[in-house]
C-alpha positions as CSV (number, residue, x, y, z in Angstrom):
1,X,127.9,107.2,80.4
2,X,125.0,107.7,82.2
3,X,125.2,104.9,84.9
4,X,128.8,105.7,85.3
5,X,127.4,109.3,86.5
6,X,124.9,107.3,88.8
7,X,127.4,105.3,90.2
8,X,129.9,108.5,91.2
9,X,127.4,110.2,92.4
10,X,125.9,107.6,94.2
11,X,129.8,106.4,95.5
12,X,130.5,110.1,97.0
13,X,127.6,110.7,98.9
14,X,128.1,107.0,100.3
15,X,131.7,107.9,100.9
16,X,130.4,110.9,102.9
17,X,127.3,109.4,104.8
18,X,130.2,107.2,106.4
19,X,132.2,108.9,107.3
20,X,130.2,111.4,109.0
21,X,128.7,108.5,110.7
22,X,132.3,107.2,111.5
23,X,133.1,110.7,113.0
24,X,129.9,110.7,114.5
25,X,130.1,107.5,116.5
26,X,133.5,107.9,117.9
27,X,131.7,111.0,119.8
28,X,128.2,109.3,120.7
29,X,127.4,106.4,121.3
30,X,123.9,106.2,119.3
31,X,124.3,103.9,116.4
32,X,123.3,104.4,112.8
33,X,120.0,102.7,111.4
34,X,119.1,100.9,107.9
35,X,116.2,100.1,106.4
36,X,115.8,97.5,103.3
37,X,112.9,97.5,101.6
38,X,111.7,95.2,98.4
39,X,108.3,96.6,97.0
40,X,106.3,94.5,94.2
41,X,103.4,96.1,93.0
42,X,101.1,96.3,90.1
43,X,101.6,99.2,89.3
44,X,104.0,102.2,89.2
45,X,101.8,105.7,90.0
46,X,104.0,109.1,90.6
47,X,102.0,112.4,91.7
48,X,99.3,110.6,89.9
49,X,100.9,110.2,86.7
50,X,101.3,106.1,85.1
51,X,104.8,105.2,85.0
52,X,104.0,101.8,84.1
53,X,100.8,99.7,82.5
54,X,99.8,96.2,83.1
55,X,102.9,95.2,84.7
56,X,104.3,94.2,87.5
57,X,107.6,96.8,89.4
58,X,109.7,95.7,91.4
59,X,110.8,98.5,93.8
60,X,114.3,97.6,96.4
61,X,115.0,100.4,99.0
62,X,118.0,101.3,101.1
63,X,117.8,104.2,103.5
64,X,121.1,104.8,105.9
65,X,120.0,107.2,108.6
66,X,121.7,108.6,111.7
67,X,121.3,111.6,114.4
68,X,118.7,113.3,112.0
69,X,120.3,112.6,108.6
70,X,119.5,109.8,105.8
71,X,120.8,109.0,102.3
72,X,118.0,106.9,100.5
73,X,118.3,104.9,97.2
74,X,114.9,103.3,95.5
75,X,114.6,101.5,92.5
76,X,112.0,101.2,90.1
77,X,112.3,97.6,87.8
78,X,109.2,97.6,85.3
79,X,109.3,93.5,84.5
80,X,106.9,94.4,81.2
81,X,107.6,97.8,79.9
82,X,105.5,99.8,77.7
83,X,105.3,103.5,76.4
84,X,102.7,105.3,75.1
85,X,102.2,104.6,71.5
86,X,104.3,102.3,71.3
87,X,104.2,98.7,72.5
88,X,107.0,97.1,74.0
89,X,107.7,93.8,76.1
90,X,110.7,93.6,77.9
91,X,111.8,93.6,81.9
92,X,113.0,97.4,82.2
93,X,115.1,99.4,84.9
94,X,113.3,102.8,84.6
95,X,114.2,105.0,87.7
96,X,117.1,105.3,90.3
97,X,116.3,107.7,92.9
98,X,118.6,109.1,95.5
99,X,117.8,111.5,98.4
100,X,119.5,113.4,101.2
101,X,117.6,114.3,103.6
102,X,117.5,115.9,107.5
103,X,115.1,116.2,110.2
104,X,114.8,117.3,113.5
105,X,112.0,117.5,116.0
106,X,111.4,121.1,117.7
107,X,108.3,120.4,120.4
108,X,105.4,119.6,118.6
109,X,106.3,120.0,115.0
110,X,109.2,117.7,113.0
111,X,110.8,119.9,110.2
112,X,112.7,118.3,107.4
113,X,114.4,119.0,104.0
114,X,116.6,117.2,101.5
115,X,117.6,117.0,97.9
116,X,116.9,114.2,95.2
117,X,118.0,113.4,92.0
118,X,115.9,111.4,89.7
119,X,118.3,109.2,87.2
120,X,115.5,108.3,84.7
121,X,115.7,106.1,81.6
122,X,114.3,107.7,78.3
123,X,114.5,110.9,79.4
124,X,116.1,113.7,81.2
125,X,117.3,113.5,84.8
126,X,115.6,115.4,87.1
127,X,116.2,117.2,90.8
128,X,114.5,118.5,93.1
129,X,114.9,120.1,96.7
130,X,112.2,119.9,98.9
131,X,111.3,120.7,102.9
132,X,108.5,119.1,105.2
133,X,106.5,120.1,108.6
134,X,104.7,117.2,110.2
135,X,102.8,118.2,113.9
136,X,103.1,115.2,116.2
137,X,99.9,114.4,116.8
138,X,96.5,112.6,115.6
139,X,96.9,111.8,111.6
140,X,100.4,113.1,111.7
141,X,99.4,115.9,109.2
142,X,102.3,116.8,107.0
143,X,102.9,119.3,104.1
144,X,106.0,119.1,102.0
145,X,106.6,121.6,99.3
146,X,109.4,120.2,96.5
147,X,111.2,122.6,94.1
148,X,112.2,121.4,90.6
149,X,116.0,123.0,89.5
150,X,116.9,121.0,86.7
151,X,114.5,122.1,84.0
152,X,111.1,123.0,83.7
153,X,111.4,124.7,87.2
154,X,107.9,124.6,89.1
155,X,106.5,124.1,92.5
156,X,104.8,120.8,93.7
157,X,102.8,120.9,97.5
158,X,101.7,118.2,99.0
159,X,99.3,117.6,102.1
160,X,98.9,114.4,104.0
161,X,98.1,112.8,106.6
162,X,98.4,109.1,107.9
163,X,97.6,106.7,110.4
164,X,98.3,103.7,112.0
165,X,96.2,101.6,114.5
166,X,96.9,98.9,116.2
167,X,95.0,95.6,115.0
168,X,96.3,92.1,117.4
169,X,99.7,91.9,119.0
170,X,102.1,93.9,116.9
171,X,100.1,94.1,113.7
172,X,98.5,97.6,112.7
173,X,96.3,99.0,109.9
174,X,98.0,101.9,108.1
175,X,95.6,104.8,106.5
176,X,96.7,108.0,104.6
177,X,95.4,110.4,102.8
178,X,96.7,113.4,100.5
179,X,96.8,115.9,98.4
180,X,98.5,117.5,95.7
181,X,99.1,121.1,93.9
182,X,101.0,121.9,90.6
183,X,102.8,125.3,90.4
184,X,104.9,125.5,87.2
185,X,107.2,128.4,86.3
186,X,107.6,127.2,82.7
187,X,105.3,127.4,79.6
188,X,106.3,123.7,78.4
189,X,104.8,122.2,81.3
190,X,101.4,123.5,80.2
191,X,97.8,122.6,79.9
192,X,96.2,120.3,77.7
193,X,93.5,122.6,76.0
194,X,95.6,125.6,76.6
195,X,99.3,125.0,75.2
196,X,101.4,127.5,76.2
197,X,99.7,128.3,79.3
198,X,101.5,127.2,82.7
199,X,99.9,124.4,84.7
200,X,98.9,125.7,88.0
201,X,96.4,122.9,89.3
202,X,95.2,120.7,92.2
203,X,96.8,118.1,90.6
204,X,96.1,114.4,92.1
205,X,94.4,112.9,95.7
206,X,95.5,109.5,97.1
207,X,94.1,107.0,99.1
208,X,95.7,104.6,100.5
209,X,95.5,101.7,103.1
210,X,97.3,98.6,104.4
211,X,98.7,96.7,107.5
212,X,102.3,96.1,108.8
213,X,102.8,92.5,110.3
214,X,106.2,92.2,111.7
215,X,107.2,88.2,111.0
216,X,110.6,88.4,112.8
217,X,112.7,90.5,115.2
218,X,114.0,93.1,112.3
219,X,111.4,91.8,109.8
220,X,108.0,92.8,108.7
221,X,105.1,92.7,105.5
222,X,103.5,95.4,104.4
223,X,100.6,94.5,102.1
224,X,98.8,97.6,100.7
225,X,96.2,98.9,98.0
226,X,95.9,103.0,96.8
227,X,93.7,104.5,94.6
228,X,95.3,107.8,93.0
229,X,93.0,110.4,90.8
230,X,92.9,113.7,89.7
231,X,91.5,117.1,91.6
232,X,90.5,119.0,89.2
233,X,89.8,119.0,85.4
234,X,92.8,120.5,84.4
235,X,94.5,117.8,86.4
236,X,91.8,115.1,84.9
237,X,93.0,116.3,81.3
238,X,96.9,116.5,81.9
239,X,97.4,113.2,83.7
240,X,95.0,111.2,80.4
241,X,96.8,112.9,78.4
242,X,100.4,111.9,79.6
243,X,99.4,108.6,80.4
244,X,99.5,105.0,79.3
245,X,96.3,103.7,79.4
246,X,94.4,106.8,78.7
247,X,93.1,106.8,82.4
248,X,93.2,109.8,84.6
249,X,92.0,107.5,88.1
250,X,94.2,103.8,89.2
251,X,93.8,101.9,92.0
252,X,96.9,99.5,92.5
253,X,98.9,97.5,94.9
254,X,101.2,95.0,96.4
255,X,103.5,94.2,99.2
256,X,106.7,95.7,101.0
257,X,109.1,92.9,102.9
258,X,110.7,95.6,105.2
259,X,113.9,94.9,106.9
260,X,115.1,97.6,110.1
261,X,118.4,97.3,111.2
């Protein structure tokens, strides 16, 4: 029943991004853009938290954009699933991700918001709506704040910034940096000592770095590496606690084949 749901949902706002795009181009002339992307890492880290151990994800990408708009769907394959407490080895699709989403510049700041639901296997769906300010200039800083509706409502912020330089001919390095705060509204998203009491933490820092080397006209690899780790002790406790391993800090990584149409 559930992919059923995935696959209506995901067939209406498909059925919608075209045809606005249809409308759209009969009146300009700009076209729409897609991105493909196929991720494989070796490891699957979320706000900090392990979604996977020991395993190798596979992660495919498809982002439709035009005249400020997108519609994005990522994937998240685990090829050698486990859970905590309990042991299990079998290829697993875990997460289906889908976001709409809108930006515009206005001078010297970009402003952007969106919604995305979070099909997740195991346990409930989530959703979130969420808006972004990035200044356009050195670092790109950017702070995104994301609003949880579904259930256990809280607030998640986010601070980053990111770089690319130039390296030889087309090839750059890519840096980032960021930082993240827990807000939450509901007592069952509490601390570890303190049940009952809400978590309101810096939650987790990452660092991250890589290069894109374009290989063809539309085509490029993205090799990368991250470490991800917690900001305070609240944060330290939460994140061993709900994790895999038992580890609070991961450092993990892999390589995007990026397609741009």
């Amino acid at each position: 029943m559930k992919m059923k749901r995935y696959a209506l949902i995901l067939g209406i706002v498909t059925a919608i991004f075209c045809s606005t795009c249809s409308l759209a181009l009969a009146e300009d002339a700009a076209k729409p853009t897609a991105n493909l992307d196929l991720g494989i890492f070796s490891q699957y880290i979320w706000r900090g938290l392990e979604q996977s151990y020991n395993s190798v994800v596979i992660e495919p990408s498809l982002t439709l954009g035009y005249q400020g708009f997108s519609f994005n769907v990522w994937g998240n394959l685990d090829t050698d699933r486990k859970l905590r407490n309990l042991e299990t080895h079998s290829s697993k699709y875990t997460e289906t991700d889908m976001t709409l989403a809108y930006a515009k510049d206005l001078g010297p700041v970009k402003l952007g918001g969106g919604y995305i639901y979070y099909a997740l296997d195991g346990t409930q769906d989530s959703q979130e709506l969420f808006a972004s300010a990035t200044l356009n200039t050195l670092l790109s800083p950017t702070l995104s704040l994301y609003r949880e509706i579904a259930h256990n409502p809280s607030w998640y912020a986010n601070l980053g910034i990111s770089q690319s330089v130039p390296v030889i001919d087309k090839i750059t390095f890519d840096m980032g940096a960021s930082a993240g705060y827990y807000y939450s509204d509901n007592s069952d998203f509490s601390e570890v000592k303190d049940p009952g009491t809400k978590y309101r933490a810096f939650h987790n820092g990452l660092l991250s770095a890589g290069f894109t080397i374009p290989v063809a006209q539309f085509l490029s690899v993205k090799p990368m590496i991250a470490y991800s780790f917690p900001l305070s002790g609240t944060a330290d406790d939460y994140i061993t606690a709900t994790s895999i391993s038992n580890h609070s800090s991961f450092v993990y990584g892999g390589v995007t084949l990026s397609a741009a149409f």
